[in-house]
FILUM-969832 format. One record per residue (C-alpha): residue in one letter; x, z, y. Coordinates in Angstrom, 1 decimal. Layout:
N
   r        u        w        v
   A        X        Z        Y
...
//
This chain:
411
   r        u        w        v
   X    -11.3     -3.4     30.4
   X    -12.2     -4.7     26.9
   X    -10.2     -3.9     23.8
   X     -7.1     -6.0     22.9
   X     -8.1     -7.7     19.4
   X     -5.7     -7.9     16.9
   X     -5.1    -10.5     13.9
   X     -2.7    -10.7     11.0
   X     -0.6    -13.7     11.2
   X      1.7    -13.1      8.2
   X      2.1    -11.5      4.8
   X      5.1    -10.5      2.6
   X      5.3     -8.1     -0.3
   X      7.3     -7.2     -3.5
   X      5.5     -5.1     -6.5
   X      5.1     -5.1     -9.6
   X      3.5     -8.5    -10.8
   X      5.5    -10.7     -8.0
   X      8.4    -11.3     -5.6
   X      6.0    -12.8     -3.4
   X      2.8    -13.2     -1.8
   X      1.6    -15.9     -3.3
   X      3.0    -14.7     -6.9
   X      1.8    -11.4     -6.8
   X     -1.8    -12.7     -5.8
   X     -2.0    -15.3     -8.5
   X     -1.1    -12.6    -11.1
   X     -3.6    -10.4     -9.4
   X     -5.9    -12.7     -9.9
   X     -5.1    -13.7    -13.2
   X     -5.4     -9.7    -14.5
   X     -1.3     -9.7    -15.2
   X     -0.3     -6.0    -15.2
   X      3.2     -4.9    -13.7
   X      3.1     -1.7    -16.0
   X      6.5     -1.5    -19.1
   X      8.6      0.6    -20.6
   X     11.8      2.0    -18.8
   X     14.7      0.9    -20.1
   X     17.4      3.4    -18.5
   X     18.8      6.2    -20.3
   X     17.4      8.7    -18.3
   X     14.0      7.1    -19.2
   X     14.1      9.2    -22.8
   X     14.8     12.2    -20.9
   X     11.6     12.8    -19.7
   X      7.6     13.3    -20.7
   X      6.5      9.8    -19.1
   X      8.8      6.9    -19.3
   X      6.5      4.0    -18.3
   X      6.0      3.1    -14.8
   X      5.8     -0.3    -12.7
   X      9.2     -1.5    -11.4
   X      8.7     -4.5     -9.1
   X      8.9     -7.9    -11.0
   X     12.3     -9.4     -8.6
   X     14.9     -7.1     -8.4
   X     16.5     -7.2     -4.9
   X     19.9     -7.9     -6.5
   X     18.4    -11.3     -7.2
   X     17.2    -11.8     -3.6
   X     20.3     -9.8     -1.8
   X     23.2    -10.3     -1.1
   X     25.7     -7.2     -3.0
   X     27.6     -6.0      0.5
   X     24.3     -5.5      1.9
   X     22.5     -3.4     -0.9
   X     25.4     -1.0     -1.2
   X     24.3      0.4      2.5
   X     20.4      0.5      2.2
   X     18.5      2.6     -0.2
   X     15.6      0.9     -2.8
   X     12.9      1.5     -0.2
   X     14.9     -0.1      2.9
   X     15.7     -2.7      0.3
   X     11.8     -3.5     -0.5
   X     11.1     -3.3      3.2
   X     13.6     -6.0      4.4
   X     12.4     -8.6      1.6
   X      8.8     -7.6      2.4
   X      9.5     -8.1      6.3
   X     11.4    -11.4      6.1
   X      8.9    -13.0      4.1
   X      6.1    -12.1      6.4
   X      8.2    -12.5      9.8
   X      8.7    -16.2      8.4
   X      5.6    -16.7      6.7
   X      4.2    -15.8     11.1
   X      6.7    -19.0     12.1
   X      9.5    -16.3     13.1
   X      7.5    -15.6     16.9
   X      9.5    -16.2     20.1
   X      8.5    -12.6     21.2
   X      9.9    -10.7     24.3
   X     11.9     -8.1     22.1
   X     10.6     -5.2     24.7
   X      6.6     -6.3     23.7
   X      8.1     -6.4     19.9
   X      7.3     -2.9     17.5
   X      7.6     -2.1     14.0
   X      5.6      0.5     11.8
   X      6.9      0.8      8.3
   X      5.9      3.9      6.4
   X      7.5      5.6      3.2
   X      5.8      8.5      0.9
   X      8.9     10.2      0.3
   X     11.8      7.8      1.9
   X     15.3      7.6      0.1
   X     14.9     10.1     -2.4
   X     17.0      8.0     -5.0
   X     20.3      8.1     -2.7
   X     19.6     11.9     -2.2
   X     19.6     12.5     -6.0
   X     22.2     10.1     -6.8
   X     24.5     11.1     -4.2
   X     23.9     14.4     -5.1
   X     25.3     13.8     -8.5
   X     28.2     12.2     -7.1
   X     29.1     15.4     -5.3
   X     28.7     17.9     -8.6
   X     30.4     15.4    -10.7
   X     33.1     13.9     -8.5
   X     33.6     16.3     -5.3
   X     32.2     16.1     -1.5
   X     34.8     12.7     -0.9
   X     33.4     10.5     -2.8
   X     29.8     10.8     -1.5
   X     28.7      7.4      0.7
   X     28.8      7.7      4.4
   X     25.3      5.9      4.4
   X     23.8      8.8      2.5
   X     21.8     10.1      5.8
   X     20.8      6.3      7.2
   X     20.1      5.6      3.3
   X     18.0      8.2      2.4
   X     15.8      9.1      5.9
   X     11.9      8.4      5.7
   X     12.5      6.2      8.9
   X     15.5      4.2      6.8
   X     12.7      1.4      5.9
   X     11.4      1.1      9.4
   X     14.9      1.4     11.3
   X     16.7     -1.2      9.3
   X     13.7     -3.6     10.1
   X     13.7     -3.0     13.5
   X     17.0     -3.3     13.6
   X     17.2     -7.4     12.2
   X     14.1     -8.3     14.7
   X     15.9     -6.1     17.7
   X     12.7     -4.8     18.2
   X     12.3     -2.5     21.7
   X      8.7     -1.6     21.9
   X      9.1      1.5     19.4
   X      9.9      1.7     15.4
   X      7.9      4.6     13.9
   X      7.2      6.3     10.5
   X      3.7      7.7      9.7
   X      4.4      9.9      6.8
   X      0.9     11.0      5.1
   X      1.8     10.6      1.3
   X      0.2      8.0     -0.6
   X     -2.1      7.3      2.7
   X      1.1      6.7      4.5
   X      1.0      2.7      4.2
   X     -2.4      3.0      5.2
   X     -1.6      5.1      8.5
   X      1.2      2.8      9.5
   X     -0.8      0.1      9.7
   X     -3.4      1.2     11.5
   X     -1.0      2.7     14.0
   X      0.7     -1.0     14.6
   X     -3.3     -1.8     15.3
   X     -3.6      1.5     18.0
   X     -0.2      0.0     19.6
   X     -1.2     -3.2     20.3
   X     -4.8     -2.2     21.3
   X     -3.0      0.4     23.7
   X     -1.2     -2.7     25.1
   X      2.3     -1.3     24.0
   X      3.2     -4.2     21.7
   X      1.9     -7.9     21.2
   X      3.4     -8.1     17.8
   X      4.1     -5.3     15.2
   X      5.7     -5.2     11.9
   X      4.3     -3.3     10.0
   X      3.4     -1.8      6.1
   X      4.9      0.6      3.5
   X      7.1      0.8      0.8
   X      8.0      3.1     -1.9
   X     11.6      3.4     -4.1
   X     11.0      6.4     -6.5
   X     10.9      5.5     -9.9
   X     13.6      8.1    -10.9
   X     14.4     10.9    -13.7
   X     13.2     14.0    -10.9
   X     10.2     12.7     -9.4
   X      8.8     11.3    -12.4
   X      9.4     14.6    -14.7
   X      7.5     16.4    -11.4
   X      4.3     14.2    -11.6
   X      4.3     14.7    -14.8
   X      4.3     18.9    -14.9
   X      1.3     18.2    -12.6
   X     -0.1     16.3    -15.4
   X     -0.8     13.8    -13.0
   X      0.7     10.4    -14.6
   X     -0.9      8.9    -17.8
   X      1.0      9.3    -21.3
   X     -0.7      6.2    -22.4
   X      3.2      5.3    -23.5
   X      2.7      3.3    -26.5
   X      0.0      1.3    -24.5
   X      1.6      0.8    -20.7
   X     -0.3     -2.4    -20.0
   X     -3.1     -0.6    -20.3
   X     -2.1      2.6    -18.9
   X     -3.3      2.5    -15.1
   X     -7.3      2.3    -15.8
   X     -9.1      3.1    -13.1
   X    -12.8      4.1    -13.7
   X    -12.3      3.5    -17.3
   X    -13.9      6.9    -19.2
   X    -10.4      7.6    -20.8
   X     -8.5      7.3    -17.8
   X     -5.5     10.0    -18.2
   X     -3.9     10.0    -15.1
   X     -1.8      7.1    -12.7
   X      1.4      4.8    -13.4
   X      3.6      5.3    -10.9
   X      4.9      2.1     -9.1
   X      7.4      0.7     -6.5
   X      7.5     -2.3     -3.9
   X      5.8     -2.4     -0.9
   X      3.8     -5.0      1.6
   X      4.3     -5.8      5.3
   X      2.0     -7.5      7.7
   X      2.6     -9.0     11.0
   X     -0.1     -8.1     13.5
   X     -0.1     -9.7     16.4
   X     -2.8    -10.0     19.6
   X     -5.0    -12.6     19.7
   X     -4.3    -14.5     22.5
   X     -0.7    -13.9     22.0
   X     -1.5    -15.4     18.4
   X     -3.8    -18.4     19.5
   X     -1.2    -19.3     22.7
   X      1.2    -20.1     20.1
   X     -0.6    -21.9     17.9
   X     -0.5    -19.1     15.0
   X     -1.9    -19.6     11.6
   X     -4.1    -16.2     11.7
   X     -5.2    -15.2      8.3
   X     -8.1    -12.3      9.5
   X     -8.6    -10.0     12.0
   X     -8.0     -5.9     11.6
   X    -10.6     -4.2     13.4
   X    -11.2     -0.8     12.8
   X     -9.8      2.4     11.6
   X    -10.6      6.3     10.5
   X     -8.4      9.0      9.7
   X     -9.8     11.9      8.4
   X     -8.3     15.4      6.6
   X     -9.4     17.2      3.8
   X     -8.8     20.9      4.5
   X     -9.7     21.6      0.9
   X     -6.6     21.8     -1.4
   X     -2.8     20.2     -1.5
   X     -3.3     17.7     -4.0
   X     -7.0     17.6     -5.2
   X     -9.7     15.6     -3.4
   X    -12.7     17.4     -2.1
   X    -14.9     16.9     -5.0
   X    -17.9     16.1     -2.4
   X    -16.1     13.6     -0.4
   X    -16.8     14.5      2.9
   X    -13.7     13.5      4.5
   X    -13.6      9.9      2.7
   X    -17.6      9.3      3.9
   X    -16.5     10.4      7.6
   X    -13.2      8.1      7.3
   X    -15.2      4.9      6.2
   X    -18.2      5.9      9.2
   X    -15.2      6.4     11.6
   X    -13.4      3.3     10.6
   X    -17.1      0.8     10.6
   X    -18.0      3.0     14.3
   X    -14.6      1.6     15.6
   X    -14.8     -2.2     14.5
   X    -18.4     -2.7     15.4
   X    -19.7     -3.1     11.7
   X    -22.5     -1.8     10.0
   X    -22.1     -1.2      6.7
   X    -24.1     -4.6      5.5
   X    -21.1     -6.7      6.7
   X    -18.8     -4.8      4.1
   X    -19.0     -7.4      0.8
   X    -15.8     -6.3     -0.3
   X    -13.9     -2.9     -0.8
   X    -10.6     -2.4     -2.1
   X    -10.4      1.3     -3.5
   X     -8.0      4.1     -3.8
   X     -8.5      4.3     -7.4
   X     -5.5      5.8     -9.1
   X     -7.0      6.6    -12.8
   X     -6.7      9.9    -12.2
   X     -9.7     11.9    -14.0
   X    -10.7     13.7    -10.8
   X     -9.9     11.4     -8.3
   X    -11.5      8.3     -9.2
   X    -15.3      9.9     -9.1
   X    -14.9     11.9     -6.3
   X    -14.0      8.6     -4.5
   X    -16.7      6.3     -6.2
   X    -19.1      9.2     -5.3
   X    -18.1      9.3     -1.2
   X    -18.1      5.3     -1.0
   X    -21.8      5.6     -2.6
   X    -22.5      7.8     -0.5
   X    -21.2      6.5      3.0
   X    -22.4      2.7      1.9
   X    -26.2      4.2      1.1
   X    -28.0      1.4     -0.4
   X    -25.5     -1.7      0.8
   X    -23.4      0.1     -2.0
   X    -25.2     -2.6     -4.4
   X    -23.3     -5.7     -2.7
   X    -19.8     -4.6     -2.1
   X    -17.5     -5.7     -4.3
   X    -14.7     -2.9     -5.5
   X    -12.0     -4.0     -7.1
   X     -9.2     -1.4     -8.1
   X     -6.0     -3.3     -7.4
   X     -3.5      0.0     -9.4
   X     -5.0     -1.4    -12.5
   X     -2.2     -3.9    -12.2
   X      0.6     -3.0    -10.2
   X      0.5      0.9    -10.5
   X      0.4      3.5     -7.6
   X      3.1      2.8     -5.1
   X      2.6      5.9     -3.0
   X      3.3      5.2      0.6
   X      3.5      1.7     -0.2
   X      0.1      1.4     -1.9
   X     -1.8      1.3      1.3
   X      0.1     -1.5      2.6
   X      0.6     -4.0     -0.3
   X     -3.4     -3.3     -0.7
   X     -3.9     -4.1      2.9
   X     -2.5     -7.4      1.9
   X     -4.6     -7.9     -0.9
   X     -7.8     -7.6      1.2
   X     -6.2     -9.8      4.1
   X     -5.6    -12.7      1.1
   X     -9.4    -12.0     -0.6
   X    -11.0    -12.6      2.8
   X     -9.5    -15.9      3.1
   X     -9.7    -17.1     -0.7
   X    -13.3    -15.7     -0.5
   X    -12.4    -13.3     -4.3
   X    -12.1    -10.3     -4.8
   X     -9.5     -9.1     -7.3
   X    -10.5     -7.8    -10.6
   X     -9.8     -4.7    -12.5
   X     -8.5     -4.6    -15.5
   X     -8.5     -1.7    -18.4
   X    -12.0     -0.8    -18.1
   X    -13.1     -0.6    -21.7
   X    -15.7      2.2    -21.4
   X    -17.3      2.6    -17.8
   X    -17.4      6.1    -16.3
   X    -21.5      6.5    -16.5
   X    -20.7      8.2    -12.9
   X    -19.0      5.5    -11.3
   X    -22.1      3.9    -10.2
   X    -20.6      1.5     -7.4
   X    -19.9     -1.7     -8.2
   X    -16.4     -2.7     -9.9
   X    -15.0     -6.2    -10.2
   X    -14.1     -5.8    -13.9
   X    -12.1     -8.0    -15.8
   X    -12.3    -12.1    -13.6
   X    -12.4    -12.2    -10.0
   X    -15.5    -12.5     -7.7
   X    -16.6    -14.5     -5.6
   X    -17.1    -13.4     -2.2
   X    -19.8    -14.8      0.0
   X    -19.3    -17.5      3.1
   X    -19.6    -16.8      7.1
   X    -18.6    -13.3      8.5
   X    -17.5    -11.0      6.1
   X    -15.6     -8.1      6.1
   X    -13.8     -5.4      3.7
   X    -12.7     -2.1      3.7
   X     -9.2     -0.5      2.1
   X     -9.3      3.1      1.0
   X     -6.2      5.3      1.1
   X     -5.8      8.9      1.0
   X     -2.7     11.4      0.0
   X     -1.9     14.8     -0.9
   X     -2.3     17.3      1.5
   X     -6.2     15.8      2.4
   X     -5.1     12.9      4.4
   X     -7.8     10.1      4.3
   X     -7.4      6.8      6.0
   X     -9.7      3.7      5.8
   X     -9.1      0.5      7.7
   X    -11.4     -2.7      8.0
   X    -10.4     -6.4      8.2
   X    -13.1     -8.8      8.8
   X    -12.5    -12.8      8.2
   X    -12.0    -14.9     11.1
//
C-alpha cells in the first residue's frame, strides 16, 4: 500500500511582527524586528526586561467573555487556528476523520502564577474555576478541538522548544497512518512573565542587549549574548492529498518527511558535535525521498545563543557535505524572538510561505559573522530561491536533547 501524501492547505499565525500571515511575512521579509521594551511593572523587577510580545493583542481580536476562560497560549492558538481553518475554505470534513495537534513548551504557566497570587493575597475563594482547563499543556489543543468538534484525536507533543516541531510532524504520522484526513496542527507559547523570565536569565541564557532590543536576537552574529524570548504561535492545516484535490483545495506545499532524534548529552546544552541534529536531518531527507541537493533552503534553529548557534551551523555542514554551498539559511528569531514550543510551528509556516514566494527570509543583526559559521546565511534582504522542485528543511530542537527536523518540498 503506498504512503498517504500529505499537503498544507492553510496558514494562520500571531507573533511578534504581525496579527497575521500575510503581515507577519511581509515584515519578515522586510527585516522588521518584533523585539521592545516591557512596559509592565514587573518588567523593572528583573535582570532582562526586553522580550517579543506578539504585535495584535488578543483583546483586539476577542471578544472579553471569552478571554477571561482561556489562558494566553489557548488564546494565541484559537486566532492562529481560525485564521488557518478559514484561510483552508473551512473543509466539510467527517468530524470522526478530523484531528488536531497543537503543542505548548510549558502550557498555561501565566494562570498558574497569577492564580497563585490570587490565593496568597486574596484567599483560596477567589481563585478562577478555569484555573486547571486554563493552565494544562493540552489547554491550546483541547479548546481547538473543541470549536472544530474534532473526533479523530487532540494531542500534545511536549518536547520544549522542539515541541512545535514534533506536533506537526505527528499531524503528518496521523494522516499517513490513515487516522485523520485533516489535522490542525502547530504550537504556541504564552510565557512572557516576571518567573520564567528571571529563570532564563540565572541560566544566563537570554541576551542583556537592553538598551539595544531591536538588535538583541542576533543569530550568528560574533557578539551574540544569548536569545529574546518571544510569544505567539502558527498553525497549519494538513490535509491528504486527494482529500485536498477532491475538494478543489488551494494547497500551498507538500510536508514530506520527518526525524526525531535525542541528545543523551546534557539537559539544556547541545552536543557540541552535533550528532543527533546530522542523524535528524538524514532521518527526515531518508523519509521524504530527498537527497540532500533538492534542499535550497533551510530555516534554522538559531537562537543567538553563544553555544548553540555553532554547534548547529556545524551539524547542518556536516549532514549537507558539500550541497551546504546552495542552501539558503535564514534565521527567522532574528526578528520575532524565540517562542519556545511555538517556534517550531510559526517557522514551519515561514518555510511553507518561502516555497511558494520562491525567498527565503533574511536575518537581521549580523554585524560581525561568526568566522565558524561557515554555512550560508541570508543576511540582511531576502533571496531568491530557485524554480521547479525545491524543497526546505526546518530545524528545531529543545532542552533535554530533543531534535526534530521536518521537510516541505513545493508542489
Amino acid at each position: 500500500m503506498s504512503q498517504r501524501r500529505v499537503v498544507v492547505t492553510g496558514l494562520g499565525v500571531t507573533t511578534p511582527i504581525g496579527g497575521t500571515v500575510a503581515t507577519s511575512w511581509s515584515a519578515l521579509l522586510a527585516g522588521t524586528s518584533g523585539v521592545r521594551t516591557l512596559q509592565e511593572e514587573w518588567a523593572s523587577t528583573i535582570p532582562v526586561n526586553i522580550a517579543a510580545r506578539v504585535l495584535v493583542d488578543p483583546s483586539e481580536v476577542m471578544e472579553r467573555v471569552e478571554m477571561r476562560r482561556l489562558d494566553r497560549s489557548e488564546q494565541f492558538a484559537l486566532i492562529a487556528a481560525r485564521e488557518a481553518w478559514a484561510d483552508a475554505g473551512s473543509p466539510d470534513v467527517d468530524l470522526e476523520r478530523l484531528g488536531v495537534v497543537v503543542a505548548s513548551g510549558i502550557g498555561g504557566v501565566t494562570t498558574l502564577l497569577e492564580q497563585y497570587d490570587i490565593l496568597k493575597e486574596k484567599g483560596a475563594r477567589f481563585v478562577s474555576p478555569h484555573t486547571v482547563p486554563m493552565l494544562m499543556p493540552n489547554g491550546p489543543a483541547a479548546n481547538v478541538g473543541l470549536e472544530l468538534k474534532a473526533r479523530a484525536g487532540v494531542h500534545t507533543p511536549v518536547s520544549a522548544c522542539a515541541s512545535g516541531a514534533e506536533a506537526i510532524g505527528y499531524a503528518m504520522e496521523m494522516i499517513r497512518k490513515n487516522r485523520a484526513d485533516v489535522i490542525v496542527t502547530g504550537g504556541v507559547e504564552a510565557a512572557v512573565h516576571a518567573l520564567p523570565m528571571a529563570a532564563f536569565a540565572a541560566m544566563k541564557a537570554l541576551s542583556t542587549r537592553l538598551d539595544d532590543p531591536a538588535g538583541a536576537s542576533r543569530p550568528y552574529d560574533s557578539d551574540r549574548d544569548g536569545f529574546v524570548l518571544g510569544e505567539g504561535g502558527g498553525i497549519l492545516v494538513l490535509e491528504e492529498l486527494e482529500h485536498a484535490t477532491a475538494r478543489g483545495a488551494k494547497i500551498y506545499a507538500e510536508i514530506c518527511g520527518q526525524g526525531l532524534t535525542s541528545d543523551g548529552y546534557h539537559i539544556a546544552a547541545p552536543n557540541p558535535d552535533g550528532s543527533g541534529v546530522r542523524q535528524a536531518i538524514a532521518f527526515a531527507l531518508q523519509d521524504a525521498g530527498l537527497t540532500t541537493r533538492d534542499i535550497v533552503h533551510l530555516n534554522a534553529h538559531a537562537t543567538s545563543t553563544p553555544a548553540g548557534d555553532v554547534a548547529e551551523a556545524n551539524a547542518l555542514r556536516l549532514a549537507l557535505g558539500s550541497d551546504a554551498d546552495h542552501v539558503a539559511v535564514s534565521a527567522t528569531k532574528s526578528m520575532t524572538g524565540h517562542l519556545l514550543g511555538g517556534a517550531g510551528a510559526i517557522e514551519s509556516v515561514f518555510i511553507v510561505k518561502a516555497l511558494q514566494d520562491r525567498l527565503a527570509p533574511p536575518t537581521i543583526n549580523i554585524h560581525n559573522l561568526d568566522p565558524a559559521v561557515t554555512i550560508d546565511v541570508v543576511r540582511d534582504k531576502p533571496r531568491a530561491l530557485p524554480s521547479g522542485d525545491i524543497a526546505a528543511l526546518n530545524d528545531s530542537f529543545g532542552f533535554g536533547g530533543h531534535n526534530v527536523v521536518l521537510a516541505f518540498r513545493s508542489y
